[in-house]
N, C-alpha and C positions, 0 to 999 in steps of 0.2 A: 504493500500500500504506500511505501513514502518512496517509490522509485519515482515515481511524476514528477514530486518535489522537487527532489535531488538532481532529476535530469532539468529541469526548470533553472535550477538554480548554480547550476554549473553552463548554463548557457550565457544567464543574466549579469552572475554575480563573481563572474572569473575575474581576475585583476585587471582592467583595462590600461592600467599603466605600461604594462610589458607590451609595447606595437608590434613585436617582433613575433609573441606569442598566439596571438586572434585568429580564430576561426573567419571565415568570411561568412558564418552565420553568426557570427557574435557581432560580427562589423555592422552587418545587415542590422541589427536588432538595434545596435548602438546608436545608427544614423537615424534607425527611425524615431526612436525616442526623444533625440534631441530632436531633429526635425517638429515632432509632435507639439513638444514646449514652445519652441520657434514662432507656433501658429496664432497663438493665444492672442496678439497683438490685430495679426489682420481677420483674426474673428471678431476680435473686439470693436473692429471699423467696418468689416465689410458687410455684417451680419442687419444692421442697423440701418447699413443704405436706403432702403427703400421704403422705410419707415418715414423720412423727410417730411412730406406735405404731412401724415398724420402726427407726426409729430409739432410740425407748424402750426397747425388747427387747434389740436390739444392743449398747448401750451402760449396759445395766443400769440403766434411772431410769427416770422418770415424765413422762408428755407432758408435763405443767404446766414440769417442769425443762428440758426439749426446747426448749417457746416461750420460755422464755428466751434461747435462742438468736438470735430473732428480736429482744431486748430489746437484745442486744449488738450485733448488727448495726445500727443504729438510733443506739446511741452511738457507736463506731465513725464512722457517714456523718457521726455532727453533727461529732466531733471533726477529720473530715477536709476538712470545708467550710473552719473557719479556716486549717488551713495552706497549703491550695490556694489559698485568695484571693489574697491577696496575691501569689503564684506566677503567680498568669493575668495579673495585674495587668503584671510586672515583666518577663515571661520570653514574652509572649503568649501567646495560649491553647493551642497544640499540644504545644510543648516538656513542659508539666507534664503536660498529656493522654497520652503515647505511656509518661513513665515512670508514672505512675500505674495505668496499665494493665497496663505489664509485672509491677508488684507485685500487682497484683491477679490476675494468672495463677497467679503462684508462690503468693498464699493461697490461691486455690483449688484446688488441685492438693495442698498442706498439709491442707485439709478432710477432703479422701478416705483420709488417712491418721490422722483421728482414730480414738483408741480409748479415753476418755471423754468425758463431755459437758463436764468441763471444757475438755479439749484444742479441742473443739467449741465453745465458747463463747469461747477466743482467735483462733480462726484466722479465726472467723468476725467480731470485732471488725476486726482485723487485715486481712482481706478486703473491709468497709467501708472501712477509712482508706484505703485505697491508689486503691477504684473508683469513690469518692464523687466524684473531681476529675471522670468523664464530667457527672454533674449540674451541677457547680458550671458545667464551660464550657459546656453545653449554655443552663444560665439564662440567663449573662454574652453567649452569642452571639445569643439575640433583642433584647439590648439593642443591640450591637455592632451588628447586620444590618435593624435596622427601627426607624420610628417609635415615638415613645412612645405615641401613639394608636391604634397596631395592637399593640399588646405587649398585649393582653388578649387580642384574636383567635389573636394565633399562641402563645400559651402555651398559648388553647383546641383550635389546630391540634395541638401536640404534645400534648396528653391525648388524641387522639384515636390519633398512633401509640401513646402509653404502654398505652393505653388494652388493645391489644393483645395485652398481655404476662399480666396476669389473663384471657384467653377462653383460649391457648396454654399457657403454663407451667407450671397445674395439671394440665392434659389432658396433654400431653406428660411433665411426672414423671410423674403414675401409671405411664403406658406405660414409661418407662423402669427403673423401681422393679421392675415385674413383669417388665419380660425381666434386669434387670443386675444389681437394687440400688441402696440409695439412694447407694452411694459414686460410682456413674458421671452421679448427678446432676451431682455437681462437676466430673467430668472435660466434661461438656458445658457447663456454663459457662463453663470454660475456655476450651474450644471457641470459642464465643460471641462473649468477649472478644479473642480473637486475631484476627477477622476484622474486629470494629469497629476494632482498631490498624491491620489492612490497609489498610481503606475511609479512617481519619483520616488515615493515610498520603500515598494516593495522591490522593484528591479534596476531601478537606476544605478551604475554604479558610482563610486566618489572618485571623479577626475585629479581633483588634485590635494593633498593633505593640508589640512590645516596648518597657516607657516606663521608663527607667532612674532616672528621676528618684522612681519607686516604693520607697521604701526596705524593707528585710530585717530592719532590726535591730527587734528585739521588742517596745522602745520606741517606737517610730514604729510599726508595726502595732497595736500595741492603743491608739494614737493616732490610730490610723485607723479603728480597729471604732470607739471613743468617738465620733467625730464623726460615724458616720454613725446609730450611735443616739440619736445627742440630735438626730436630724431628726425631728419630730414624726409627721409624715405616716410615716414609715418605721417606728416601732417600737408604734405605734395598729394600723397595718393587719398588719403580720406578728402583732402576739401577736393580733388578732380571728381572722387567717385559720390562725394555729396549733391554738390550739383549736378551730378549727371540724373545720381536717384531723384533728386524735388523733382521730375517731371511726373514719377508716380505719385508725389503726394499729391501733388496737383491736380494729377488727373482723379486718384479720391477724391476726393475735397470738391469736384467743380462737377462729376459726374454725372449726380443728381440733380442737379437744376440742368447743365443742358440736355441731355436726354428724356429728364420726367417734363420739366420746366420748358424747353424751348423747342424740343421734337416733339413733345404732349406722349411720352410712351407710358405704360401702363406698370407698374410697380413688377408686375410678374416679369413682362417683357423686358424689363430693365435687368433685371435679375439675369435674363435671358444673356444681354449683351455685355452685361460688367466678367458673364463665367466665361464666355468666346473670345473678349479682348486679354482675358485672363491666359489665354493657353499664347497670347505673342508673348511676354514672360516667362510662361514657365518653357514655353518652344527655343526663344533664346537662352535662357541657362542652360538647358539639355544640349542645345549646339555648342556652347561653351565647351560644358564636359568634353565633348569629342576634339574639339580647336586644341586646349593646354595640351592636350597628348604629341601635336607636332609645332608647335609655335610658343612664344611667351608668353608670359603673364602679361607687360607692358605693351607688346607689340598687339595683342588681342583688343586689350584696353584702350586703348588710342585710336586702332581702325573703328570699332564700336561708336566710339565716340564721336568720331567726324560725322559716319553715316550720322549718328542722331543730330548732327547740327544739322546738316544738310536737310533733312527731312522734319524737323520743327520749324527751319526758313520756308519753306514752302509751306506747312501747314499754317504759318503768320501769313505770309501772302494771300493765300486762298482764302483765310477768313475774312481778312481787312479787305480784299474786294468781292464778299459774302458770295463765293463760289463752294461755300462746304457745304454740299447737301449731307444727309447722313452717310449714306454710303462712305463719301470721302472721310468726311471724320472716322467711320471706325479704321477705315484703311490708315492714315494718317496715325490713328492713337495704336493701333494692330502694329505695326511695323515701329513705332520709336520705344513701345516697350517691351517688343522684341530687343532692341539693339540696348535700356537697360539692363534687359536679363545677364546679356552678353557682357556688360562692363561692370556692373557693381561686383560681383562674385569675385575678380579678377584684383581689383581696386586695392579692396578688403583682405584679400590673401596676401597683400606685396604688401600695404599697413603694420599688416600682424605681424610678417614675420618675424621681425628681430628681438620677438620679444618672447620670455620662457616663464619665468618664474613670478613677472605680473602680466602676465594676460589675460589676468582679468579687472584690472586696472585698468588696461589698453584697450580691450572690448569693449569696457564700459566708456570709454572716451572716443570710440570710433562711433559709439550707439549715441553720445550723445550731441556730437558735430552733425549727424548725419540725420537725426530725429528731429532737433533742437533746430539745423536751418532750417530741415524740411517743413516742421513745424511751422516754423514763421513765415515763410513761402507760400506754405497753401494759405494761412490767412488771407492773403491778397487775394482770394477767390472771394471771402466774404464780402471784403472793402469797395473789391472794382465791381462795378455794373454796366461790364461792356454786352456789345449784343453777342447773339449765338455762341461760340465755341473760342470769340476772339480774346478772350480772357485766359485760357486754359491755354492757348495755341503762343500767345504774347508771352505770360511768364515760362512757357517752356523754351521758347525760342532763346530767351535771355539765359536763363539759367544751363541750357547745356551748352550757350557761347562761353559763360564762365567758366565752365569746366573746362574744355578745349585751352581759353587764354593760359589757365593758370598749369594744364598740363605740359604747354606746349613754351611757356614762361621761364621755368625749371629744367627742362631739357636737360640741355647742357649739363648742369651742375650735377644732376642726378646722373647721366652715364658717366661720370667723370670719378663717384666717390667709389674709392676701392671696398667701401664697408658694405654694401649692396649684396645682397645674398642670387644665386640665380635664377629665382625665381622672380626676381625682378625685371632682370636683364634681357634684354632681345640679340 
């Protein structure tokens, strides 16, 4: 009777520190778990989408003040990446993970009990800080469980589970909205999260020991972010792959008004198109995977990134002379988060590298550059009241010109430093 157990638990609970030692079913099992935690963030955004107008009506305001919601939460994950870091750091990754969690139940269960959008707009910050730490360990533990030469691969393995959560999440809220309301969205996230605390629980293994030598005091932690942004390689590739990702926030963030709001689609049907633009993401990370196997990190990174400039110029163009019927725009948004998929993953792996014994210090500061502008970025969907798509089409066009500048600024200086690992190198 306890052989199930024993076979269970010798799948789950083998040391994952030994990389040398892993079954490729234990790898399988490893990726999926963290993947799984990963998700918790864009269920917590995507799940909600199309709740928008009844939410506006409910709560007496306007969709534009609704995605705001989506602006708070966003600040909220950045502000919660630096407390956790250090936390993973000090206390290993489970301890911070199980209570993080547990707060993030109770603000989600707070949610369902809003009754304006400002109440809405704290709980939902508050709801970030606390469930931001699933991301932050999930980063820190590809670092913890694999080479730094496969940390582009399996970052592209986990966008493939994340990947998941935009095809599900919008399909699943409508359905729920129309049998419950959008209040029992919350209550199913909760849901959500109590079972990832079960699974971190029982199978998860501890990526990395408790290192006491980590210190707490506030002095020493933002002595710790300082050194790890004055690593070249580390704050070149997080602001290139930052702005490259704000076109996804953006594109959350503004989704819901132009499609429900200015094509007039139907909450289901929306659902419909947020899960189809969903697979140019996860279809570009999966090409990713395949690309690291004969080319670089940097050199993948940078073709990506032009296409996306190239194709946000044109999608500004066609809106300012209101030539985007639908069709174009999904084509348009299909294909630049496509060319996301393909850069972030890349960006993120050539960031992390250089870093061993705080990565999750590092993780939490690449999540919160990358959260934290995204954040502020998509706000500008709330503030601007352009017509059709030329909102979402404008700040993308900007913001993947700055990634391009700032990749293309640093050149030089970056092939030139001998400290550069080759995973950065083309």
């Amino acid at each position: 009777m306890r052989a199930p157990y024993h076979s269970c638990k010798k799948v789950f609970l083998t040391p994952f520190m030994d990389r040398t030692r892993r079954s490729g079913t234990e790898n399988f099992f490893l990726i999926l778990m963290i993947g799984v935690l990963n998700t918790i963030t864009p269920f917590s955004i995507d799940m909600y989408l199309p709740a928008f107008p009844q939410i506006a009506v409910d709560l007496h305001t306007t969709i534009g003040e609704v995605a705001l919601s989506v602006s708070t939460y966003f600040l909220g994950f950045a502000v919660g990446q630096l407390l956790y870091g250090p936390l993973l750091d000090r206390y290993g990754r489970k301890r911070p993970l199980y209570t993080g969690l547990l707060l993030y139940i109770v603000a989600t269960i707070g949610c369902t009990m809003a009754h304006s959008i400002e109440m809405l707009w704290v709980m939902r910050f508050v709801q970030a800080l606390s469930g931001c730490v699933a991301s932050v360990a999930a980063m820190a533990m590809v670092r913890d469980f694999f080479p730094v030469h496969k940390s582009a691969q399996i970052i592209s393995l986990l966008v493939l589970v994340l990947g998941l959560s935009p095809l599900l999440a919008p399909s699943v809220g409508s359905l729920i909205i129309v049998a419950w309301g959008w209040r029992f969205v919350f209550v199913t996230l909760a849901a959500i999260a109590f079972v990832m605390l079960l699974v971190s629980f029982f199978f998860l293994p501890e990526g990395h020991r408790p290192d006491k030598d980590i210190s707490l005091h506030p002095v020493h932690i933002v002595g710790g972010f300082k050194d790890i942004l004055l690593e070249r390689q580390f704050y070149v590739f997080v602001l290139a792959g930052t702005f490259s990702l704000s076109g996804l926030f953006v594109y959350v963030a503004s989704s819901p008004a132009v499609f429900m709001d200015h094509f007039q689609l139907s909450a289901k049907l929306y659902g419909g198109i947020f899960a189809m633009l969903s697979v140019g993401f996860i279809g570009g990370s999966q090409l990713n995977h395949i690309l690291v196997r004969r080319y670089g990190n940097r050199r993948i990174f940078k073709t990506a990134l032009v296409c996306q400039v190239i194709l946000s110029a044109l999608f500004l163009f066609c809106s300012l002379y209101s030539w985007c019927g639908l069709g174009m725009v999904l084509g348009f948004l299909f294909s630049i988060l496509a060319c996301t998929g393909i850069s972030v993953p890349n960006a993120s792996a050539i960031a992390l590298a250089p870093f061993s014994k705080n990565a999750g210090s590092a993780s939490a500061l690449l999540g919160f550059i990358q959260i934290g502008i995204g954040g502020l970025i998509s706000s500008g969907v709330g503030l601007l009241h352009l017509r059709g798509s030329l909102t979402m089409a404008l700040i993308m066009a900007v913001t993947s010109g700055m990634a391009l500048v700032i990749l293309s600024a640093v050149k030089v200086r970056i092939e030139e430093n001998p400290v550069l690992l080759n995973t950065a190198m083309h």
